[in-house]
NUZA-125690 format. One record per residue (C-alpha): residue number from 0; x, y, z. Coordinates in steps of 0.05 Angstrom, whole numbers. Layout:
REM NUZA-125690
(NUM (X Y Z))
...
//
This chain:
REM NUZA-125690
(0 (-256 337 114))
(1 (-181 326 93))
(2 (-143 395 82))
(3 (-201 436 102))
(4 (-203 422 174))
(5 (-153 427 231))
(6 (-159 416 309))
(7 (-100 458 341))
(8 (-86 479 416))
(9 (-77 542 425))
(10 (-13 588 450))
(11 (-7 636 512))
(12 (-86 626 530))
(13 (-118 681 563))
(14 (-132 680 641))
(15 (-165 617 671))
(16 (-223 659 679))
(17 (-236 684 614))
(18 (-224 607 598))
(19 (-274 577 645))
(20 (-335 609 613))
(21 (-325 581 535))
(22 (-364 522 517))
(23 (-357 462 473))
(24 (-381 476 407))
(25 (-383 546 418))
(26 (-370 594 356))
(27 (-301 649 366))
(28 (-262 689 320))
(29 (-208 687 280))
(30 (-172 752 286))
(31 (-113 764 233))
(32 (-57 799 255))
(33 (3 832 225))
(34 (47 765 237))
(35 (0 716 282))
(36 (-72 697 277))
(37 (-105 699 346))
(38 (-177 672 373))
(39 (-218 716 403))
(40 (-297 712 431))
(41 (-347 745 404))
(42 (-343 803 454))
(43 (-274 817 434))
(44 (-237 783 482))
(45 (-177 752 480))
(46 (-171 677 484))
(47 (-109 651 452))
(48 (-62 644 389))
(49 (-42 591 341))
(50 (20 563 328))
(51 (72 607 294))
(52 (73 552 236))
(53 (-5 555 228))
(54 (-6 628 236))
(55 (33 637 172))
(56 (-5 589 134))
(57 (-76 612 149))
(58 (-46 697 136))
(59 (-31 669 67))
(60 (-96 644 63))
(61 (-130 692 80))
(62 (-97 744 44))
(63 (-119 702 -15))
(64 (-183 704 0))
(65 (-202 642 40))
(66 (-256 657 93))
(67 (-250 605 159))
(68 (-296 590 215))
(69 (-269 571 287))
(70 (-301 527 343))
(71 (-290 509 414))
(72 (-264 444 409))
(73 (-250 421 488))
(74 (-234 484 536))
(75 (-204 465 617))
(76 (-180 528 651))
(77 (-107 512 629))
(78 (-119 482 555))
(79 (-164 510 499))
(80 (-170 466 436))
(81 (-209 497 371))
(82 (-227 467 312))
(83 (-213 511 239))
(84 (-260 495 189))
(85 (-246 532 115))
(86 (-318 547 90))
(87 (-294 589 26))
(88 (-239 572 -16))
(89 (-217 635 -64))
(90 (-211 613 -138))
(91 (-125 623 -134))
(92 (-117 569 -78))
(93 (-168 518 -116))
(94 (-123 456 -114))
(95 (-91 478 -52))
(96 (-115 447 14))
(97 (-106 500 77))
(98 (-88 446 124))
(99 (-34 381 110))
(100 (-62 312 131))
(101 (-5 295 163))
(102 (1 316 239))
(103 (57 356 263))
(104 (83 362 322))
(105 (40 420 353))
(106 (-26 376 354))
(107 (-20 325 406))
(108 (-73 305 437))
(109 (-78 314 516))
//
């Protein structure tokens, strides 16, 4: 869906270890920061961190009271890709689409 969906790749990834065992399709967390949004599984660990750019945009979000859900997208032992879905948008951002359709340069596809 335009401006509610986004497929990023993810910053300073966690171990290839950690990375080998995540699936395709597989359900992790957003966790909000101070200044960054990381990913996390669901036992805690972490797996990676958005974009700087994205970071800020999705803390502003959220703040609002948007509520996002976050997918394993493609996963190698050196690349994890995750796809953002917003599943609740708070009554103050009604007109405002989380994501911009046009690409920037931190999504390129490998």
């Amino acid at each position: 869906e335009p401006g509610k969906t986004k497929t990023l790749n993810l910053l300073n990834l966690a171990s290839p270890s950690v990375l080998a065992g995540l699936n395709c399709g597989q359900q992790v967390n957003l966790v909000a920061k101070k200044h960054s949004v990381t990913i996390s599984n669901n036992e805690g660990t972490y797996l990676g961190a958005l974009p700087d750019d994205i970071s800020h945009r999705i803390l502003f979000y959220i703040e609002g009271g948007n509520k996002y859900e976050v997918f394993v997208k493609y996963a190698t032992t050196k690349s994890l890709t995750v796809f953002i879905r917003e599943t609740e948008r708070s009554a103050k951002f009604t007109n405002q689409p989380s994501f911009q359709e046009s690409k920037s340069a931190m999504e390129t596809d490998s």
